[in-house]
Backbone as JSON, one array per atom type, in Angstrom:
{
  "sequence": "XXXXXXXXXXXXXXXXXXXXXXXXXXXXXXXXXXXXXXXXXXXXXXXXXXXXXXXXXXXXXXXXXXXXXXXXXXXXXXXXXXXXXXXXXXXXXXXXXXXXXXXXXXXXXXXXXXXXXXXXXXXXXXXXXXXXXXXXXXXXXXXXXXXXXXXXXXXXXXXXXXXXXXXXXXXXXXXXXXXXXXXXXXXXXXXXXXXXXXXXXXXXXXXXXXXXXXXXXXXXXXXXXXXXXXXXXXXXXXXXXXXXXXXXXXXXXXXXXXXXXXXXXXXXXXXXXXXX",
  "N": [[8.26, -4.09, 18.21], [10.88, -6.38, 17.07], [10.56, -9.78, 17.04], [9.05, -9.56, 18.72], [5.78, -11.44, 19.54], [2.63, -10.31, 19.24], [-0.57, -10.29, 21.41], [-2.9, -12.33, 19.36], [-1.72, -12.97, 17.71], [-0.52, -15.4, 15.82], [1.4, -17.58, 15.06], [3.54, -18.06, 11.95], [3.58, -21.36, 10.62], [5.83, -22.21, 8.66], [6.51, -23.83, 6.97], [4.34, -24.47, 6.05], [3.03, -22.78, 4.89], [4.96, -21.47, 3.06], [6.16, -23.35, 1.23], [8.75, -24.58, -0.55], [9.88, -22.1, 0.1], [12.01, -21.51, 2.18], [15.2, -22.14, 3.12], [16.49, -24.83, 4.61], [17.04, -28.02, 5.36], [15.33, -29.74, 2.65], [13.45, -32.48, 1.5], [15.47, -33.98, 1.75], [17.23, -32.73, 0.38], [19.53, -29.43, -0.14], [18.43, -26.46, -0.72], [19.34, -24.48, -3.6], [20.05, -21.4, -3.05], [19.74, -18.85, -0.74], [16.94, -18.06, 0.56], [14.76, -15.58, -0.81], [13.02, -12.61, -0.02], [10.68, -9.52, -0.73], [9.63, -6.59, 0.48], [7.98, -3.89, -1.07], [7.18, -0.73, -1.23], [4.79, 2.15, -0.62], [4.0, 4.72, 1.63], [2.01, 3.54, 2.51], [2.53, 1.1, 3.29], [3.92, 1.28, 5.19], [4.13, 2.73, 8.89], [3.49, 4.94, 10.87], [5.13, 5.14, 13.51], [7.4, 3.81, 13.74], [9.3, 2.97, 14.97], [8.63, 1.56, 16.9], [8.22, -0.75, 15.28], [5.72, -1.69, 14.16], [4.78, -1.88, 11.8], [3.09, -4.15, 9.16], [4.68, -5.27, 7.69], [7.08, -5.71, 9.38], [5.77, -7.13, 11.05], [5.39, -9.4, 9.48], [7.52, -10.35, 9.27], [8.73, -10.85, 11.37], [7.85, -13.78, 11.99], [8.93, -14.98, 11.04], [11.61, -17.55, 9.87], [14.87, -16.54, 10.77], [17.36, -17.4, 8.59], [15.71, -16.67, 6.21], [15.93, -14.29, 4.01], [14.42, -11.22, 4.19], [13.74, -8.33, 3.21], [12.51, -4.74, 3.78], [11.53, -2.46, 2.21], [10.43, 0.21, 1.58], [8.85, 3.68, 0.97], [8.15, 6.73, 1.2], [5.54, 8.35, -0.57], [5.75, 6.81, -2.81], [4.54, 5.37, -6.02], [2.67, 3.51, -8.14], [4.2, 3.6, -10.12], [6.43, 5.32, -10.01], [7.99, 2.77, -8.99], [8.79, 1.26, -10.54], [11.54, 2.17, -11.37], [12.95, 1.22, -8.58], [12.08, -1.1, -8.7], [14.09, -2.57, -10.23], [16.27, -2.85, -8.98], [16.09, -5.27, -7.53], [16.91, -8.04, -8.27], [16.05, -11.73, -8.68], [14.5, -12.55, -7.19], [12.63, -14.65, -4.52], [10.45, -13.95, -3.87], [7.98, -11.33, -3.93], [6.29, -8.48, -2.52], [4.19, -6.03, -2.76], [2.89, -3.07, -2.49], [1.47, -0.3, -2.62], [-0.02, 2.81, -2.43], [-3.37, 4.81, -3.24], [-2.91, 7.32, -4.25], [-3.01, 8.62, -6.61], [-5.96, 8.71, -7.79], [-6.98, 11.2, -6.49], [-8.0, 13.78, -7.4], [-6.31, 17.05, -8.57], [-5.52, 20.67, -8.36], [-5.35, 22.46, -11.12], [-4.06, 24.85, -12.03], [-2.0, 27.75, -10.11], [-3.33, 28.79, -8.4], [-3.55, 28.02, -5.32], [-1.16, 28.4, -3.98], [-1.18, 31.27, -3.26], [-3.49, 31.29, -1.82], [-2.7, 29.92, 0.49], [-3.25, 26.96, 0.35], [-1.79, 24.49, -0.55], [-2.06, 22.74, -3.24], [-0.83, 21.11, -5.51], [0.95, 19.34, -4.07], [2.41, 16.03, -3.5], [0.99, 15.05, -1.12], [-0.7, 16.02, -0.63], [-3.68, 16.05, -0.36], [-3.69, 14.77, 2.04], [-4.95, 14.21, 4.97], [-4.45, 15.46, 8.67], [-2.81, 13.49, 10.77], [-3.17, 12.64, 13.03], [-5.75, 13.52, 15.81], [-5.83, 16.89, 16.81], [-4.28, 18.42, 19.76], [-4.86, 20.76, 21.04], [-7.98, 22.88, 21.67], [-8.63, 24.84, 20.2], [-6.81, 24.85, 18.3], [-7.39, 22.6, 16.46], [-10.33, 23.8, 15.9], [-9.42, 25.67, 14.42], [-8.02, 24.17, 12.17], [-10.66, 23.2, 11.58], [-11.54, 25.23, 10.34], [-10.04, 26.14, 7.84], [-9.99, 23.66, 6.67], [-12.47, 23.51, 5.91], [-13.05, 25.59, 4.21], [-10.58, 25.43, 2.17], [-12.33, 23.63, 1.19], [-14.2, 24.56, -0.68], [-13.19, 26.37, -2.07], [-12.02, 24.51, -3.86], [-14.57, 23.06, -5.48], [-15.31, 25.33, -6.48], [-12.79, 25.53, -8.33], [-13.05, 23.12, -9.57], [-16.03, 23.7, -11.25], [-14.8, 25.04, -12.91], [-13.22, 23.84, -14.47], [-10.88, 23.2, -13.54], [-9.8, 20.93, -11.73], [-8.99, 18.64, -11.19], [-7.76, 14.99, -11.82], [-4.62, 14.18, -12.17], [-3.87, 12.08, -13.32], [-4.29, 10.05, -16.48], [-6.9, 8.1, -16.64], [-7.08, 6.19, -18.59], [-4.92, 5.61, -19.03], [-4.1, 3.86, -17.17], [-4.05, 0.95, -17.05], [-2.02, 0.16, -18.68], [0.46, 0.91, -17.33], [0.22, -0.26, -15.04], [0.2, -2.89, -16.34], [2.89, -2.44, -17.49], [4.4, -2.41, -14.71], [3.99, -4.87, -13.54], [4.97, -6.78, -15.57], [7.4, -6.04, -15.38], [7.94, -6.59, -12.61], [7.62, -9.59, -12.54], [9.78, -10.76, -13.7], [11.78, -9.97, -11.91], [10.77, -11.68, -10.32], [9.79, -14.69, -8.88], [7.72, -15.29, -7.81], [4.84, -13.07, -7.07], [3.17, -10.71, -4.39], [0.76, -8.8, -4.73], [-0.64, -6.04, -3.0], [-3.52, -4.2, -3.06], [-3.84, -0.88, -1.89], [-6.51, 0.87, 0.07], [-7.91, 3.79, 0.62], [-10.08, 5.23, 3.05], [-13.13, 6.9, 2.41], [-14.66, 8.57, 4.55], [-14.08, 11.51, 4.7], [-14.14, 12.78, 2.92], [-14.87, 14.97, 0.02], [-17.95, 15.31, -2.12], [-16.58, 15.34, -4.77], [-14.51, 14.29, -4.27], [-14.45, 11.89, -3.44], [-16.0, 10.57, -5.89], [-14.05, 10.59, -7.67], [-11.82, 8.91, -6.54], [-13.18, 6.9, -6.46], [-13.71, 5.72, -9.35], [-10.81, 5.54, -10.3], [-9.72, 3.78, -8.4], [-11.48, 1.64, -8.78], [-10.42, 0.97, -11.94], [-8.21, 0.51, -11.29], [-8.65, -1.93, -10.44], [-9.83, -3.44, -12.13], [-7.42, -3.95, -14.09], [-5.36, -5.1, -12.66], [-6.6, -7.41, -11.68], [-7.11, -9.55, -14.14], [-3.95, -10.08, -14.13], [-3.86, -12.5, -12.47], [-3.06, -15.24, -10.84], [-1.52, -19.22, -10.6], [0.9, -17.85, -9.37], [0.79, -14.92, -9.35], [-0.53, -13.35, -7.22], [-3.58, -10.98, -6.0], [-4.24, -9.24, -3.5], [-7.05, -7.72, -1.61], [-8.47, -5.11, 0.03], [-11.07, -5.87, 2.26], [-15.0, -5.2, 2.52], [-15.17, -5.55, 5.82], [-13.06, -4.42, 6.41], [-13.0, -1.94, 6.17], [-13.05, 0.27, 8.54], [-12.99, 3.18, 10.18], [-11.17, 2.63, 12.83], [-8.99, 0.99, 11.8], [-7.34, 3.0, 10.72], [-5.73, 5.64, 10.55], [-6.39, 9.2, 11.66], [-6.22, 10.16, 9.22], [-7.48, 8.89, 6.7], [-6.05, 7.69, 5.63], [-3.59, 6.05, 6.11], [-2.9, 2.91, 7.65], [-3.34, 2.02, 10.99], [-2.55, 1.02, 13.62], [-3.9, -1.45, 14.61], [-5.4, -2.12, 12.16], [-2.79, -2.52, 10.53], [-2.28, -4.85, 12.12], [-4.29, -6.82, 11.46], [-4.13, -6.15, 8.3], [-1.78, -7.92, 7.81], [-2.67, -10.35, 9.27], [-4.11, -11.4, 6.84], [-2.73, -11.32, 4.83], [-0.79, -13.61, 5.81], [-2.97, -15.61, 4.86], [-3.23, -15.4, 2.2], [-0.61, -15.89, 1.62], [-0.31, -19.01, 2.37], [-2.35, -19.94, 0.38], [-0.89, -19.23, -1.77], [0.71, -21.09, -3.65], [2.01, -22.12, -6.05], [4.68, -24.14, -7.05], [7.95, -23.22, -7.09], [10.86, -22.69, -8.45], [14.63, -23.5, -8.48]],
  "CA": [[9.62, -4.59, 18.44], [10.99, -7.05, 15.89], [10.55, -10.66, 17.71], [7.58, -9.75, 19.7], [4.54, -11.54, 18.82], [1.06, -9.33, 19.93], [-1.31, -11.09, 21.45], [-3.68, -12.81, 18.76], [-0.91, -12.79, 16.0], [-0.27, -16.46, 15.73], [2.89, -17.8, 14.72], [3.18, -18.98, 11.22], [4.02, -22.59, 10.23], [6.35, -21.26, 8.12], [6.81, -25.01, 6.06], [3.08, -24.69, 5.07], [3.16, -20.91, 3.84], [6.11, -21.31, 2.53], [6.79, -24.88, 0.93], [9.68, -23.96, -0.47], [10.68, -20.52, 0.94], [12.7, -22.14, 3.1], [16.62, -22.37, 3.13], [16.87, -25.38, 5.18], [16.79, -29.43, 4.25], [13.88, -30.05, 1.92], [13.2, -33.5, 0.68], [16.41, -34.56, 1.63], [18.77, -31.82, -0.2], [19.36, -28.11, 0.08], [18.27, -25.44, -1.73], [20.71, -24.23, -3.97], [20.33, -20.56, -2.87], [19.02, -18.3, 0.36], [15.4, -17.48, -0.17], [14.79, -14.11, -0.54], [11.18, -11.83, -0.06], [11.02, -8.36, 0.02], [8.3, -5.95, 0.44], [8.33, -2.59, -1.63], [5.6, -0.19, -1.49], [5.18, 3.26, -0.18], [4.03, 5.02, 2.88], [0.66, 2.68, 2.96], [2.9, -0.16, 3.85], [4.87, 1.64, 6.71], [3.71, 3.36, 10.02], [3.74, 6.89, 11.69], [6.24, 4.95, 14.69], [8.15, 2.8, 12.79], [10.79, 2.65, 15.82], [8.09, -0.12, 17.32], [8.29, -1.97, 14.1], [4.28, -1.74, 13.95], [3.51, -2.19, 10.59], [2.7, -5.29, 8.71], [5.68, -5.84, 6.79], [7.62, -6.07, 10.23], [5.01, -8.15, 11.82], [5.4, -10.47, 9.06], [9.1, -10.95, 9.33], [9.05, -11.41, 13.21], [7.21, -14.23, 12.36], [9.86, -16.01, 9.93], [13.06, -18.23, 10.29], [15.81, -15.46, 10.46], [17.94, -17.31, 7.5], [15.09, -16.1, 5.15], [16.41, -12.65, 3.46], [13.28, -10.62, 4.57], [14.16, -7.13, 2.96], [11.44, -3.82, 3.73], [12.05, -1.27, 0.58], [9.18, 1.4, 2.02], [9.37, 4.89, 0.48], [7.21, 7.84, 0.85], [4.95, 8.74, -1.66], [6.34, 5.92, -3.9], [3.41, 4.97, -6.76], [3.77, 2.17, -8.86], [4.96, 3.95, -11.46], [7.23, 5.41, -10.08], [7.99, 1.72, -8.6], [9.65, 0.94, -12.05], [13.48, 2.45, -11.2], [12.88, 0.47, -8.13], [12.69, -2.91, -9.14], [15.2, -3.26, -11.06], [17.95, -3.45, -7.7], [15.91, -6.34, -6.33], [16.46, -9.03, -9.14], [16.23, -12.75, -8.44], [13.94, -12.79, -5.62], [11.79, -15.43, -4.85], [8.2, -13.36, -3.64], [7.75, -9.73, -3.98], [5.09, -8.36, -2.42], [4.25, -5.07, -3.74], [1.81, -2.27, -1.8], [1.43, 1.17, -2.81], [-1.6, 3.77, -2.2], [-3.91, 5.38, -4.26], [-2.74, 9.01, -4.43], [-3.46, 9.18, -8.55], [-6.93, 9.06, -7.94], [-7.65, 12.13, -6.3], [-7.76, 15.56, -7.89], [-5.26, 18.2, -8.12], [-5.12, 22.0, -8.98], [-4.33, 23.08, -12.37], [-3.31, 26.24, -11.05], [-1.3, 27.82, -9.07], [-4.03, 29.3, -7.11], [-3.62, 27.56, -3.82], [-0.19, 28.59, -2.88], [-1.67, 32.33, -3.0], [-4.93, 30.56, -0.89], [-2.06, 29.27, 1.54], [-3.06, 25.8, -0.02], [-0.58, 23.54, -2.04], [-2.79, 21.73, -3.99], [-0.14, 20.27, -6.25], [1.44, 18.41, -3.48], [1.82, 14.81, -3.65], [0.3, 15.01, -0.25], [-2.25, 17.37, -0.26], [-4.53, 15.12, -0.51], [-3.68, 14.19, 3.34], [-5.3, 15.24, 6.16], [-3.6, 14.96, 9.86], [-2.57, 11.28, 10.93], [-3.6, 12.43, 14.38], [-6.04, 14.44, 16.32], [-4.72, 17.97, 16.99], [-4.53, 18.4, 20.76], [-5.73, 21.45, 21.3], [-9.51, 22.73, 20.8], [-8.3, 25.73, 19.37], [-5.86, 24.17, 16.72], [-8.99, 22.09, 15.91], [-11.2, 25.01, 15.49], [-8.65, 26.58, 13.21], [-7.77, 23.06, 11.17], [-11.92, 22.68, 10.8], [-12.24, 26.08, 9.37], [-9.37, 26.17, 6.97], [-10.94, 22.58, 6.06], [-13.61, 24.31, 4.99], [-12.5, 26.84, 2.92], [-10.18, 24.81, 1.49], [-13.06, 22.48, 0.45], [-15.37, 25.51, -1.17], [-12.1, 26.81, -2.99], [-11.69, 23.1, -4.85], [-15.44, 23.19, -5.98], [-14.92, 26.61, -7.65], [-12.22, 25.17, -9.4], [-13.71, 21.96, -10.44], [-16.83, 23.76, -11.98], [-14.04, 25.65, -14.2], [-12.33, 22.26, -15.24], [-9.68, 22.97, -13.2], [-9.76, 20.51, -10.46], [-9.2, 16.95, -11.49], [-6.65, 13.96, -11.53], [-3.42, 14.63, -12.67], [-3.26, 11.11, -14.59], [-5.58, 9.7, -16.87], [-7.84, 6.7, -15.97], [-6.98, 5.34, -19.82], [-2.93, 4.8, -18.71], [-3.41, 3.17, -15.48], [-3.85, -0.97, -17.36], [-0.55, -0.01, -19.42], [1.31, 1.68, -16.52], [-0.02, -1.55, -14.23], [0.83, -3.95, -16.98], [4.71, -2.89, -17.37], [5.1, -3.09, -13.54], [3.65, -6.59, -13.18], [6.03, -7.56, -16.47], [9.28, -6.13, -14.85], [8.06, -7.65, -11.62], [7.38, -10.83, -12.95], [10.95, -10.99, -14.16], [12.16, -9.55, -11.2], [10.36, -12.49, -9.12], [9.26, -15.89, -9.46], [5.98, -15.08, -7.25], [4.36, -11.74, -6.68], [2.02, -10.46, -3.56], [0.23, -7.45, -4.79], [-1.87, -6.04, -1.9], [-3.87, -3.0, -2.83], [-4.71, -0.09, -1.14], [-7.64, 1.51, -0.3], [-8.48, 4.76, 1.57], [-11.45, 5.52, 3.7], [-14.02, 8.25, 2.36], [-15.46, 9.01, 5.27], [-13.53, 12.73, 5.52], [-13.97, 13.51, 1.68], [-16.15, 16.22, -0.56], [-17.85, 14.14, -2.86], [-15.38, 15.43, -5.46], [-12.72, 13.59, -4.14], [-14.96, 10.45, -3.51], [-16.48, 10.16, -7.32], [-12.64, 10.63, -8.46], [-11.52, 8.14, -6.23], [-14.1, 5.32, -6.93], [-13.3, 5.66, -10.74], [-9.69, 5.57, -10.56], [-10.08, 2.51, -7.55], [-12.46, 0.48, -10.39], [-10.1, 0.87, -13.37], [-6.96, -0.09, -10.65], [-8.56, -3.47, -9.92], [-9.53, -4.1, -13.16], [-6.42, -3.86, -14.64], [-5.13, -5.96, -11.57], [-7.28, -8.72, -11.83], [-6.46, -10.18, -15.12], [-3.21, -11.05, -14.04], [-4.03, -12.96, -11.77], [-2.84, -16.43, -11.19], [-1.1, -19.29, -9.72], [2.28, -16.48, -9.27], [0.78, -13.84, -8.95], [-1.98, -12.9, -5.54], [-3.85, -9.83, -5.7], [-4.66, -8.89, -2.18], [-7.76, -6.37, -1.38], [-9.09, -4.98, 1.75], [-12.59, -7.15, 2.37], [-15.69, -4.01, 3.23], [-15.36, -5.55, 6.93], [-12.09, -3.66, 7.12], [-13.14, -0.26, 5.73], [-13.53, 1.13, 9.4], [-12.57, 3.68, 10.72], [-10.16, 1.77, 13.71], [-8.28, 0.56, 11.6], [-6.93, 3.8, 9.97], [-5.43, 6.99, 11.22], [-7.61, 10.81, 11.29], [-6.29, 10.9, 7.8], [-8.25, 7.95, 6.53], [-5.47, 6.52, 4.23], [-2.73, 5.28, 6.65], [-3.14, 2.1, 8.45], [-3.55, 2.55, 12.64], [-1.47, -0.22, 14.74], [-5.11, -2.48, 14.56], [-5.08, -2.29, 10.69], [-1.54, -3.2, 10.37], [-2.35, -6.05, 12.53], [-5.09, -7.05, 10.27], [-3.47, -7.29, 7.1], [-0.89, -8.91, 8.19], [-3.51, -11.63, 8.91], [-4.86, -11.38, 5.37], [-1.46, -11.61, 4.37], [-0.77, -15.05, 5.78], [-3.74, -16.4, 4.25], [-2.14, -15.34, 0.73], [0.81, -17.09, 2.0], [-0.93, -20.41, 2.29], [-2.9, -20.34, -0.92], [-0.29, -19.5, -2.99], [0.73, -22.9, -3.39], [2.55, -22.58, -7.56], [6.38, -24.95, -7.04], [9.18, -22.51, -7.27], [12.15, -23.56, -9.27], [15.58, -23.12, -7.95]],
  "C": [[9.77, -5.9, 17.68], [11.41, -8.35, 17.08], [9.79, -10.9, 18.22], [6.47, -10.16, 19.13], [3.27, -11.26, 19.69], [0.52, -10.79, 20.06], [-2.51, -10.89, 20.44], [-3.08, -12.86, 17.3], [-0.22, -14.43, 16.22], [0.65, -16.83, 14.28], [2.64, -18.52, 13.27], [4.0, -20.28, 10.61], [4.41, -22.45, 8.94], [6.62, -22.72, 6.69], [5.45, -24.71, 5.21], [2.68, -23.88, 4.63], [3.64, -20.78, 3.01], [6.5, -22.15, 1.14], [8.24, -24.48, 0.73], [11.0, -23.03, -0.22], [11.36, -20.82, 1.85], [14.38, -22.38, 2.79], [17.24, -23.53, 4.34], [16.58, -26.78, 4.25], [15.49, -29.69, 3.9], [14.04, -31.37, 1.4], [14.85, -34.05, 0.77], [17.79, -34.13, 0.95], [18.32, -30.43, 0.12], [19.36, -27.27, -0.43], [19.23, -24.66, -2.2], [21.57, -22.87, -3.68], [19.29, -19.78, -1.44], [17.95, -17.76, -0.24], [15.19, -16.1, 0.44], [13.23, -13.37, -1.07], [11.7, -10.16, 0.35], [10.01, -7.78, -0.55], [8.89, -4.33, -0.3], [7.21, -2.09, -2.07], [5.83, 1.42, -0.85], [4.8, 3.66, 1.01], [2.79, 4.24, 3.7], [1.32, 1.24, 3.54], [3.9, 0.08, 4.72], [3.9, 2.14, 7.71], [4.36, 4.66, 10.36], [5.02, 6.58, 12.89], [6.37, 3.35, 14.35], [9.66, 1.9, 13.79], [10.19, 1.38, 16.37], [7.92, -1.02, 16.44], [6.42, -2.63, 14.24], [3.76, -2.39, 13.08], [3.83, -3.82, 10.17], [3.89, -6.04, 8.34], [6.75, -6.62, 8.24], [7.23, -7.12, 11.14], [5.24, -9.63, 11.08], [6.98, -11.29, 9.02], [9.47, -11.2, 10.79], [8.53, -13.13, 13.46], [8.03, -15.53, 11.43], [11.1, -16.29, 10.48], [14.05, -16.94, 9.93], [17.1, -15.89, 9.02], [17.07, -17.21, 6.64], [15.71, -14.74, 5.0], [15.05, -11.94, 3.3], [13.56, -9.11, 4.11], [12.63, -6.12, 3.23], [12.34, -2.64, 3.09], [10.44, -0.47, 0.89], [9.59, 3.04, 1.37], [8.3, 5.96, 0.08], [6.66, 8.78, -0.56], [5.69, 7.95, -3.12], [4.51, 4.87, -4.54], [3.99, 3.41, -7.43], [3.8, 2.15, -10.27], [5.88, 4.58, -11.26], [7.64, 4.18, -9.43], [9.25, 1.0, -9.98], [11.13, 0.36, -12.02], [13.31, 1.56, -10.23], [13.0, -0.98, -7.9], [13.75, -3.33, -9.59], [16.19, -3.55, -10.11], [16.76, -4.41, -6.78], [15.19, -8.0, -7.88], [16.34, -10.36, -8.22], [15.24, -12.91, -6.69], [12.52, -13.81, -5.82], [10.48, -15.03, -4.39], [8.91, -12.01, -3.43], [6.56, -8.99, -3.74], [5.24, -6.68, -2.25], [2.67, -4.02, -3.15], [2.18, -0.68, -1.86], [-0.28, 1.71, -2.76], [-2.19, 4.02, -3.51], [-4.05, 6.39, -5.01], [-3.16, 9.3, -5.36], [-4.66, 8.95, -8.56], [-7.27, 10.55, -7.15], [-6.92, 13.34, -7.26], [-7.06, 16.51, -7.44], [-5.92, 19.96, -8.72], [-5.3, 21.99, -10.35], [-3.76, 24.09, -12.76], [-3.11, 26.78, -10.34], [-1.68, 28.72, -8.11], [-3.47, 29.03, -5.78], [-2.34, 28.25, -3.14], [-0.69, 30.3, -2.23], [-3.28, 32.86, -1.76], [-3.76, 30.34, 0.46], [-2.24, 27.67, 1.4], [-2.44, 25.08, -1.01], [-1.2, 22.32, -2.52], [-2.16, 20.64, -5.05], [0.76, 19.44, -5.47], [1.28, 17.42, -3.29], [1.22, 14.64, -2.53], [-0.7, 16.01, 0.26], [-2.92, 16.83, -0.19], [-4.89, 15.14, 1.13], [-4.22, 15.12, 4.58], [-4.19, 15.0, 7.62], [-4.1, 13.97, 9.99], [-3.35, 11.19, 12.6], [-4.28, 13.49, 14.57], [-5.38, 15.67, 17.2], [-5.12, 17.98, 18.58], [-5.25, 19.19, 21.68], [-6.86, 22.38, 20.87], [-9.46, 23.84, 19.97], [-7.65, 25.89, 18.1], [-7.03, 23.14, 15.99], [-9.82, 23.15, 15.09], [-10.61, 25.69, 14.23], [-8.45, 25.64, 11.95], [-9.13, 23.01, 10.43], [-12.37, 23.77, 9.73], [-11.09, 26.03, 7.97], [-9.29, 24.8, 6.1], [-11.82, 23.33, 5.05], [-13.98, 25.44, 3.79], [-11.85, 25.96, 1.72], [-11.13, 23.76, -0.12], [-14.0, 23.19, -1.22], [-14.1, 25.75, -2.66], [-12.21, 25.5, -4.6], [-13.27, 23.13, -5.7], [-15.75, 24.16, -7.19], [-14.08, 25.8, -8.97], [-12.59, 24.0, -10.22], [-14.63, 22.87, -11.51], [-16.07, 24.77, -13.24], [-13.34, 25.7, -14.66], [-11.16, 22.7, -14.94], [-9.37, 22.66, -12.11], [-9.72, 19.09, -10.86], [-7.8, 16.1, -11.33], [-5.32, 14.41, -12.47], [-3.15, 13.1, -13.87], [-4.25, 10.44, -15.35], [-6.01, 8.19, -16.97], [-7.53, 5.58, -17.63], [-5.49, 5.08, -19.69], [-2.61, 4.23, -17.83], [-3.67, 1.42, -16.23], [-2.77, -0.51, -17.71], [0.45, 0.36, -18.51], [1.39, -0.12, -15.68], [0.91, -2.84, -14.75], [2.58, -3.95, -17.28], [5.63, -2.7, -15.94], [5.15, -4.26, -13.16], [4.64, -7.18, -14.29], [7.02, -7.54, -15.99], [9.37, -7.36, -13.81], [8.32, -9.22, -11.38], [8.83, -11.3, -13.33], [12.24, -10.78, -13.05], [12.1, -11.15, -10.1], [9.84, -13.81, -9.06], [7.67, -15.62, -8.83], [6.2, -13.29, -6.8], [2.77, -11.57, -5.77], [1.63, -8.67, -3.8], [-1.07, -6.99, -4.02], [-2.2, -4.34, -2.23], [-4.67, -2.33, -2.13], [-6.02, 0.1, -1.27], [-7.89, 2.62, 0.65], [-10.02, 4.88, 1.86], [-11.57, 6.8, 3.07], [-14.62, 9.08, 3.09], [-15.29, 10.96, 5.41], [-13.91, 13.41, 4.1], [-15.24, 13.85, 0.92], [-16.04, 14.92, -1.2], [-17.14, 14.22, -4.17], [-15.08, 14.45, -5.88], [-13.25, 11.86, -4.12], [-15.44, 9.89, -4.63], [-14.91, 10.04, -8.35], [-12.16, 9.07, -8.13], [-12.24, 6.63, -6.59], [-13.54, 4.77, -8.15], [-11.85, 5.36, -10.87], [-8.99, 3.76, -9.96], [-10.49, 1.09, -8.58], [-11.21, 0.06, -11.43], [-8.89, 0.27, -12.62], [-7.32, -2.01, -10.64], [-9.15, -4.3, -11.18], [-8.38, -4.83, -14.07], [-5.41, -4.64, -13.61], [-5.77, -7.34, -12.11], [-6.85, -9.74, -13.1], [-5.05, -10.7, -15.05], [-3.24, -12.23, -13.17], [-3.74, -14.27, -11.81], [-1.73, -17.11, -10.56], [0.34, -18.46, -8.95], [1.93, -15.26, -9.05], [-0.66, -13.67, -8.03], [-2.21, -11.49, -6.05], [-4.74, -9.46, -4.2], [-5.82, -7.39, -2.33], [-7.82, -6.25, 0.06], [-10.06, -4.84, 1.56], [-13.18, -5.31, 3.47], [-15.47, -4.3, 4.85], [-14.01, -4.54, 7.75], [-11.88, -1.93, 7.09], [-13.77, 0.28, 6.82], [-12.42, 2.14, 10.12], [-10.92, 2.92, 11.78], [-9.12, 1.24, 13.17], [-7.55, 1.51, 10.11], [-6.69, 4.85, 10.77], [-6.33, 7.71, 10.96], [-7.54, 10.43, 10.35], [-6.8, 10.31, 7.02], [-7.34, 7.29, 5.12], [-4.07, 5.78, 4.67], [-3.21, 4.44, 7.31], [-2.71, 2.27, 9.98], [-2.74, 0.81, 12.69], [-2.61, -1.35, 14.17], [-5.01, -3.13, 13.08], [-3.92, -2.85, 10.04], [-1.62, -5.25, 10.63], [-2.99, -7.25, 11.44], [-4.74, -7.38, 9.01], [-3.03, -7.84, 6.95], [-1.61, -10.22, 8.34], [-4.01, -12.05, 7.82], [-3.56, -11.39, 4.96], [-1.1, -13.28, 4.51], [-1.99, -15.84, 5.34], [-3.58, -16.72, 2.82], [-1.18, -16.26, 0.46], [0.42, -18.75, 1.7], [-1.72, -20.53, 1.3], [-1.82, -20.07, -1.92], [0.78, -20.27, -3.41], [1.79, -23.02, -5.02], [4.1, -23.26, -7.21], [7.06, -23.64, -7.48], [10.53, -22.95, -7.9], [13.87, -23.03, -8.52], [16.4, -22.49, -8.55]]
}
């Protein structure tokens, strides 16, 4: 609920996060325009019950002066390439913090086996397993075997090069680099917090895809780096379980909580003057 602060979510001193970000008297005059933040990312930076205003982005705006312009731009299965068209309707903003998944590392199809399997392997969510445990032991039983099949099927097709990533690991710096340029133009500061999914559920396939694709993301990250622009990770202490749904790539209520704390620490280091 948007106002409520959980216990152990401490309020933030919104002058010393902020300096600037503020639309009230600074130094004796007033900023010439309403400061404006807005989060835009895809389903890794929302929640499964979104009506309790759970996730992070909401936690972090419960926690700000209400004349800040706090916008949440969330959008299922939104990459950050397709992120692009996006930006462009959120010019002039003074922080943009910017969270999308990892979907383009795992492996797809390359034919149109699966729908004839009963599996849709070319779906941008195929990938996903259930967000929640099924309730009953029989819908279990049936989910673990058609797991399993599923899994055998994908192996076949790998060993006869037709099971891999749909994008290639040599276009993700140039793809990276002309979102961080728009953005950059888009924003005077940028909070880029990337994902990361848990392996714990995946063939090792899907886990040797993912590593590789993960690597070349934070490379190609890192280099911009600087006082304007944050790159946010998630630190191994948070790669548990608890703090992720079944499907091991949405964030659970706990996890939400969590970055959100790793969020305001961002806040307070990134310290570069803002111009008006």
């Amino acid at each position: 609920m948007v106002g409520h602060r959980p216990t152990g979510f401490r309020c933030i001193n919104t002058a010393a996060f902020f300096g600037e970000l503020i639309s009230t008297i600074v130094r004796g005059r007033k900023l010439e325009h309403q400061q404006s933040i807005t989060v835009l990312g895809g389903s890794a930076a929302s929640s499964f019950s979104d009506v309790e205003k759970i996730s992070w982005p909401y936690l972090l705006k419960a926690e700000l002066p209400q004349d800040i312009v706090f916008k949440i731009e969330t959008r299922p299965s939104l990459t950050f390439v397709r992120a692009l068209d996006e930006l462009i309707d959120f010019p002039n903003e003074d922080l943009l913090i910017l969270h999308f998944g990892t979907s383009i590392g795992w492996p797809i199809s390359l034919v149109g086996i699966g729908h004839k399997l009963g599996i849709d392997f070319k779906s941008e969510v195929a990938f996903h397993q259930a967000a929640h445990k099924s309730s009953g032991f029989v819908n279990r039983l049936r989910k673990r075997s058609r797991a399993r099949f599923r899994n055998t099927v994908k192996y076949v097709l790998f060993f006869f090069g037709l099971y891999k990533s749909r994008v290639s690991r040599r276009e993700i710096a140039d793809q990276i680099d002309t979102v961080v340029h728009l953005a950059s133009k888009q924003s005077k500061r940028i909070i880029w917090v990337q994902h990361q999914a848990l392996q714990n559920r995946r063939i090792y396939l899907e886990r040797r895809s993912y590593a590789k694709y993960y690597k070349e993301i934070l490379a190609a990250l890192e280099k911009h780096k600087s006082p304007t622009f944050a790159l946010v990770t998630l630190p191994a202490d948070f790669m548990v379980q608890e703090n992720y749904l079944l499907d091991c790539v949405h964030l659970s209520e706990m996890g939400h909580r969590k970055l959100a704390d790793l969020l305001k620490v961002t806040f307070k280091n990134l310290t570069a003057p803002i111009g008006n």
